[in-house]
N, CA, C and O atoms as a GROMACS GRO file, in nm:
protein
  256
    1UNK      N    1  -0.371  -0.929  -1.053
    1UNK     CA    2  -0.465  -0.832  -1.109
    1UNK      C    3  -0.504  -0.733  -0.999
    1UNK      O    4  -0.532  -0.779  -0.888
    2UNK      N    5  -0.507  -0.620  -1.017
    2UNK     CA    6  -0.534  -0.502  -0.929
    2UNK      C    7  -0.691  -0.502  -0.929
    2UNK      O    8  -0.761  -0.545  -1.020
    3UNK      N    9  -0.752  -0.428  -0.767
    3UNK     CA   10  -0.857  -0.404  -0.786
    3UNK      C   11  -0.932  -0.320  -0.825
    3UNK      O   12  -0.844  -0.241  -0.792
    4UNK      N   13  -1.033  -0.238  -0.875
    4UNK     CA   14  -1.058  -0.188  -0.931
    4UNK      C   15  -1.061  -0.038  -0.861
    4UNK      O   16  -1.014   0.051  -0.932
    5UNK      N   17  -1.098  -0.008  -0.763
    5UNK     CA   18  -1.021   0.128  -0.654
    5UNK      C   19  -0.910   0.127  -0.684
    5UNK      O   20  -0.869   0.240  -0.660
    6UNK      N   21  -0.811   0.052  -0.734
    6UNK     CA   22  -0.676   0.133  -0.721
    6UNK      C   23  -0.659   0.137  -0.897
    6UNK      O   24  -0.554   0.187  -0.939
    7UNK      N   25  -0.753   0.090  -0.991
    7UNK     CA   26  -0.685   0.082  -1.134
    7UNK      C   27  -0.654   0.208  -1.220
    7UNK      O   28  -0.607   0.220  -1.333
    8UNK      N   29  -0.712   0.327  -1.098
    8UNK     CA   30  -0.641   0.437  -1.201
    8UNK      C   31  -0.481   0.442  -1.126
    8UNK      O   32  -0.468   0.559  -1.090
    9UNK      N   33  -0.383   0.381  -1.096
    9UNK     CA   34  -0.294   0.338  -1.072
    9UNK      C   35  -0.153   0.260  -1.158
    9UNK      O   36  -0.134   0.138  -1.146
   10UNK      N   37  -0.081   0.329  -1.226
   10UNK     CA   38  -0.011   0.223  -1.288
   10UNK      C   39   0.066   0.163  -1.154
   10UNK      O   40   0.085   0.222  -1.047
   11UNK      N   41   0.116  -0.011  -1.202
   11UNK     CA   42   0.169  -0.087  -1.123
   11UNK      C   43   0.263   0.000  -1.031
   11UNK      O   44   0.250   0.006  -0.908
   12UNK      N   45   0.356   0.065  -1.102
   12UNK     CA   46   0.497   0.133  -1.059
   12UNK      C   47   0.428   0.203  -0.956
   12UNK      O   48   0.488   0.180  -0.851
   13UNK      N   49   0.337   0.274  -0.939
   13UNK     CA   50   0.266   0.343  -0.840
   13UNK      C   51   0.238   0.292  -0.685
   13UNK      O   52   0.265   0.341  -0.575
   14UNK      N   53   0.168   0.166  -0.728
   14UNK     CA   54   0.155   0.036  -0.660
   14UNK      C   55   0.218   0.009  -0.557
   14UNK      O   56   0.196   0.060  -0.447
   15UNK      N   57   0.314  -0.085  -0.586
   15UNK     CA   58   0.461  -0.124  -0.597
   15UNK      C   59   0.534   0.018  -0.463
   15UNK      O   60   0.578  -0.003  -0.350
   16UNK      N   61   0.521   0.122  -0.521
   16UNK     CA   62   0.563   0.250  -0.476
   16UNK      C   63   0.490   0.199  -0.321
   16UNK      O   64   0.545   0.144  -0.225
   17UNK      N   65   0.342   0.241  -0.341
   17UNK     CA   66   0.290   0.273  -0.181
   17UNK      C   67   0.311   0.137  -0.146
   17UNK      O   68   0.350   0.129  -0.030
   18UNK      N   69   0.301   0.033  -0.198
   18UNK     CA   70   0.330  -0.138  -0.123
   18UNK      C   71   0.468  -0.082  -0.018
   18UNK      O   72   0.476  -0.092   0.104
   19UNK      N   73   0.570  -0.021  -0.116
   19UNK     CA   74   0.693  -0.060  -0.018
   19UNK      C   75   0.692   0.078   0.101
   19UNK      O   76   0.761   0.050   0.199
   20UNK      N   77   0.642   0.184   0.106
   20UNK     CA   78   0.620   0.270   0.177
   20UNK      C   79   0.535   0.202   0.298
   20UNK      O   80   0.542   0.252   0.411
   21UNK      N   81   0.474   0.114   0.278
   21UNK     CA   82   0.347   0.093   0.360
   21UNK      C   83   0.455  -0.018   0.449
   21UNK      O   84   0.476   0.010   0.567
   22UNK      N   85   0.521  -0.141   0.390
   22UNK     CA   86   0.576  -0.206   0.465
   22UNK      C   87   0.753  -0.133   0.545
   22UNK      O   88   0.809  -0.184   0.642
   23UNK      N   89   0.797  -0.025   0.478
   23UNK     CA   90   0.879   0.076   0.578
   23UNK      C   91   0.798   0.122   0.699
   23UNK      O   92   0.862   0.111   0.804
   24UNK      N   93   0.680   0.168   0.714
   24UNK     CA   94   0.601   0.258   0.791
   24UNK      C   95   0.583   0.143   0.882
   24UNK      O   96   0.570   0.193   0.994
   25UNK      N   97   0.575   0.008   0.892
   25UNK     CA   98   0.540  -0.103   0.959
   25UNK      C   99   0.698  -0.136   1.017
   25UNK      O  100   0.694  -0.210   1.114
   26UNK      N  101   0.782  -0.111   0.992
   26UNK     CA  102   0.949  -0.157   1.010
   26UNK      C  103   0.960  -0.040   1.088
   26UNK      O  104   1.024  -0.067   1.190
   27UNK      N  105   0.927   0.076   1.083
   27UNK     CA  106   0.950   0.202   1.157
   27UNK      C  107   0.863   0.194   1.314
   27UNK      O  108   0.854   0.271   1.410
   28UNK      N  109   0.815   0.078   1.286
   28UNK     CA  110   0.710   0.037   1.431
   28UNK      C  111   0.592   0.096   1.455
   28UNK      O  112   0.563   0.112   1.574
   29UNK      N  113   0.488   0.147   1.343
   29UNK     CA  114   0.376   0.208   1.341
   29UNK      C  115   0.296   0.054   1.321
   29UNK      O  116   0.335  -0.038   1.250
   30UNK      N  117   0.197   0.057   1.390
   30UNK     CA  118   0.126  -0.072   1.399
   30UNK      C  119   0.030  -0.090   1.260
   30UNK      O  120   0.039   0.016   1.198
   31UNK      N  121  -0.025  -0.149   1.216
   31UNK     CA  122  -0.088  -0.155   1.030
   31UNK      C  123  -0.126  -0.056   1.033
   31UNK      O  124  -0.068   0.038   0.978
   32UNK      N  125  -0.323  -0.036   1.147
   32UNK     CA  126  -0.393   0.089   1.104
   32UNK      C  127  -0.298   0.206   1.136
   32UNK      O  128  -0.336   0.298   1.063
   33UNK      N  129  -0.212   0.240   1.196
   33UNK     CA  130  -0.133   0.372   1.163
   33UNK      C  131  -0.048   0.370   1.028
   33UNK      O  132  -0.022   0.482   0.984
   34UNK      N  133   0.001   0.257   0.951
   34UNK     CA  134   0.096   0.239   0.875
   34UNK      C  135  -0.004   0.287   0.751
   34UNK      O  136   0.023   0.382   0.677
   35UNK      N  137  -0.112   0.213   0.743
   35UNK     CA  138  -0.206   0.226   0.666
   35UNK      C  139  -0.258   0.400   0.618
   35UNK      O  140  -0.262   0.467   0.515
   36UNK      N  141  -0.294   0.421   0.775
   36UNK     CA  142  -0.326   0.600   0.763
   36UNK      C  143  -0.258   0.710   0.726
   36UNK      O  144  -0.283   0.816   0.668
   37UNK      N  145  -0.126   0.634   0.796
   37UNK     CA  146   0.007   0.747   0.697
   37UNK      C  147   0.028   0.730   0.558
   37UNK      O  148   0.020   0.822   0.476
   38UNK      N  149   0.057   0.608   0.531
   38UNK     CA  150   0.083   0.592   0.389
   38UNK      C  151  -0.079   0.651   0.288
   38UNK      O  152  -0.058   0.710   0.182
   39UNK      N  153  -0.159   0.639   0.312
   39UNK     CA  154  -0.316   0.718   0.300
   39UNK      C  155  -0.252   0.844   0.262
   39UNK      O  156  -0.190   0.877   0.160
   40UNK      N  157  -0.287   0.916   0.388
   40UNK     CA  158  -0.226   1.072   0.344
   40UNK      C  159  -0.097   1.102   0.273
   40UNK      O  160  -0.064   1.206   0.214
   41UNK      N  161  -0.046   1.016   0.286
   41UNK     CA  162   0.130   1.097   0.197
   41UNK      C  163   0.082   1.061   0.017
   41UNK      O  164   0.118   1.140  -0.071
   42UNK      N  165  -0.006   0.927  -0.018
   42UNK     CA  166  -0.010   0.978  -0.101
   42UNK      C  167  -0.186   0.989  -0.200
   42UNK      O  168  -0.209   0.967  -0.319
   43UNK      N  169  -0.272   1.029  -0.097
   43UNK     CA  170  -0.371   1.111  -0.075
   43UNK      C  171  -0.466   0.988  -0.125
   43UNK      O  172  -0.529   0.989  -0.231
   44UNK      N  173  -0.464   0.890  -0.038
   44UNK     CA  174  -0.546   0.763  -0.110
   44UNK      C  175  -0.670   0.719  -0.018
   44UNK      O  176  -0.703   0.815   0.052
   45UNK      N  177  -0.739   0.619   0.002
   45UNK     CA  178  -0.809   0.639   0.104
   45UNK      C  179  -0.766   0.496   0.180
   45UNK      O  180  -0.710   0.397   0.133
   46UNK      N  181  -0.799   0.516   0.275
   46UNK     CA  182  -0.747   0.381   0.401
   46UNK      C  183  -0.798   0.240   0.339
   46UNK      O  184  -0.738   0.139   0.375
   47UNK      N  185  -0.919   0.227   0.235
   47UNK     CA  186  -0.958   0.126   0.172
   47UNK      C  187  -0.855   0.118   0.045
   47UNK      O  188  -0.799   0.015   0.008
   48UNK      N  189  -0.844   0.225  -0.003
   48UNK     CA  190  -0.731   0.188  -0.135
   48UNK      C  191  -0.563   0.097  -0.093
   48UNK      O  192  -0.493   0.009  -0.143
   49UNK      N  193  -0.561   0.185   0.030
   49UNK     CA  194  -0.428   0.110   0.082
   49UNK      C  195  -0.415  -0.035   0.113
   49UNK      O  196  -0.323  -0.116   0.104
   50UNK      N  197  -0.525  -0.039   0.149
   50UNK     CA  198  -0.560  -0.174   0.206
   50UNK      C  199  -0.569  -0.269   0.120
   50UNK      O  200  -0.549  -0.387   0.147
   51UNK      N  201  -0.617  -0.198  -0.054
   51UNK     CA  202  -0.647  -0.314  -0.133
   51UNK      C  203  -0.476  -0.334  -0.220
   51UNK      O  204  -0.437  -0.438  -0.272
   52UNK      N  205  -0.387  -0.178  -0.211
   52UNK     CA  206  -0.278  -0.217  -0.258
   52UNK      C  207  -0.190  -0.373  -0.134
   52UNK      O  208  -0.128  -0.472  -0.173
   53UNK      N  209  -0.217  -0.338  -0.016
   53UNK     CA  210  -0.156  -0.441   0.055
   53UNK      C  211  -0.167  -0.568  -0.007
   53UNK      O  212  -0.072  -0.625  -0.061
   54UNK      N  213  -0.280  -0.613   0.000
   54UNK     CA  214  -0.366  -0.761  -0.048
   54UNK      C  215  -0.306  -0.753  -0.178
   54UNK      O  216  -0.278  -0.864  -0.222
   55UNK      N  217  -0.278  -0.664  -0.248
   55UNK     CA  218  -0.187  -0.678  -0.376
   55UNK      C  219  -0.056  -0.770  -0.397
   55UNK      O  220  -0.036  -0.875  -0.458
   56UNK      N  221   0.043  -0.662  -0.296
   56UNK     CA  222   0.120  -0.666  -0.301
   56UNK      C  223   0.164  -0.830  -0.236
   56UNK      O  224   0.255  -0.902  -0.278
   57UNK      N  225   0.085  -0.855  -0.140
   57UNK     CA  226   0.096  -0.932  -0.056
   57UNK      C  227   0.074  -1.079  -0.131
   57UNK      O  228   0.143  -1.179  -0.113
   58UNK      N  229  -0.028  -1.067  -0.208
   58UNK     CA  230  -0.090  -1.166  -0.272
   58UNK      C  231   0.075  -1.219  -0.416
   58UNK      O  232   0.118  -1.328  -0.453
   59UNK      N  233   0.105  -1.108  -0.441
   59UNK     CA  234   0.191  -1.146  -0.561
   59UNK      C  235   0.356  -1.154  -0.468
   59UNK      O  236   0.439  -1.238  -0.501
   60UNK      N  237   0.372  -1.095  -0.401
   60UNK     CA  238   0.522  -1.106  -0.280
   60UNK      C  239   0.595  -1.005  -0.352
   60UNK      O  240   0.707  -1.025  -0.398
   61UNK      N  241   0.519  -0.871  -0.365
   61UNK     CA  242   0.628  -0.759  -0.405
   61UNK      C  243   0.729  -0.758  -0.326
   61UNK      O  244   0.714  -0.784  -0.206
   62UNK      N  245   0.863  -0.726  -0.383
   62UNK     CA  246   0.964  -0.645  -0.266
   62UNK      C  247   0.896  -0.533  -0.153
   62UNK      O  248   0.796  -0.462  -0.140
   63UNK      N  249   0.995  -0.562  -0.097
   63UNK     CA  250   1.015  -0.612  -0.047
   63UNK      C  251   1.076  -0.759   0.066
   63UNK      O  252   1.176  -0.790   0.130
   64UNK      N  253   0.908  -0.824   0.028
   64UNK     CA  254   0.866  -0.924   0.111
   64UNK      C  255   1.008  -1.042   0.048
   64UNK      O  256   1.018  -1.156   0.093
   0.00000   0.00000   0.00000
C-alpha cells in the first residue's frame, strides 16, 4: 500500500522513480544525492522519494 504523499501517483509512476532512484545509486551517487536527483527530474520532494523507496523496497520492486 502506498503512502499517502505519493497517492496522487499511479503505481506505474512509482515503480518508474523506484527504478531511477536505484540506477542513480549504481551510477555511484550516494542515497541523499540519489534521492535529490531523482527529486528534481521528476519534481517530487526528497520526502516523497523517500517514501517511494520504503515502497519499493518493502514489496522488492525490480529491480531488486
Amino acid at each position: 500500500m502506498h503512502r499517502p504523499g505519493t497517492a496522487r501517483l499511479p503505481e506505474s509512476r512509482r515503480r518508474e522513480i523506484f527504478l531511477a532512484l536505484v540506477e542513480a545509486q549504481d551510477k555511484d551517487l550516494s542515497v541523499v544525492q540519489s534521492r535529490e536527483a531523482v527529486a528534481r527530474t521528476f519534481d517530487l520532494s526528497v520526502d516523497e522519494v523517500r517514501q517511494i523507496e520504503r515502497e519499493g523496497l518493502d514489496q522488492s520492486w525490480p529491480p531488486l
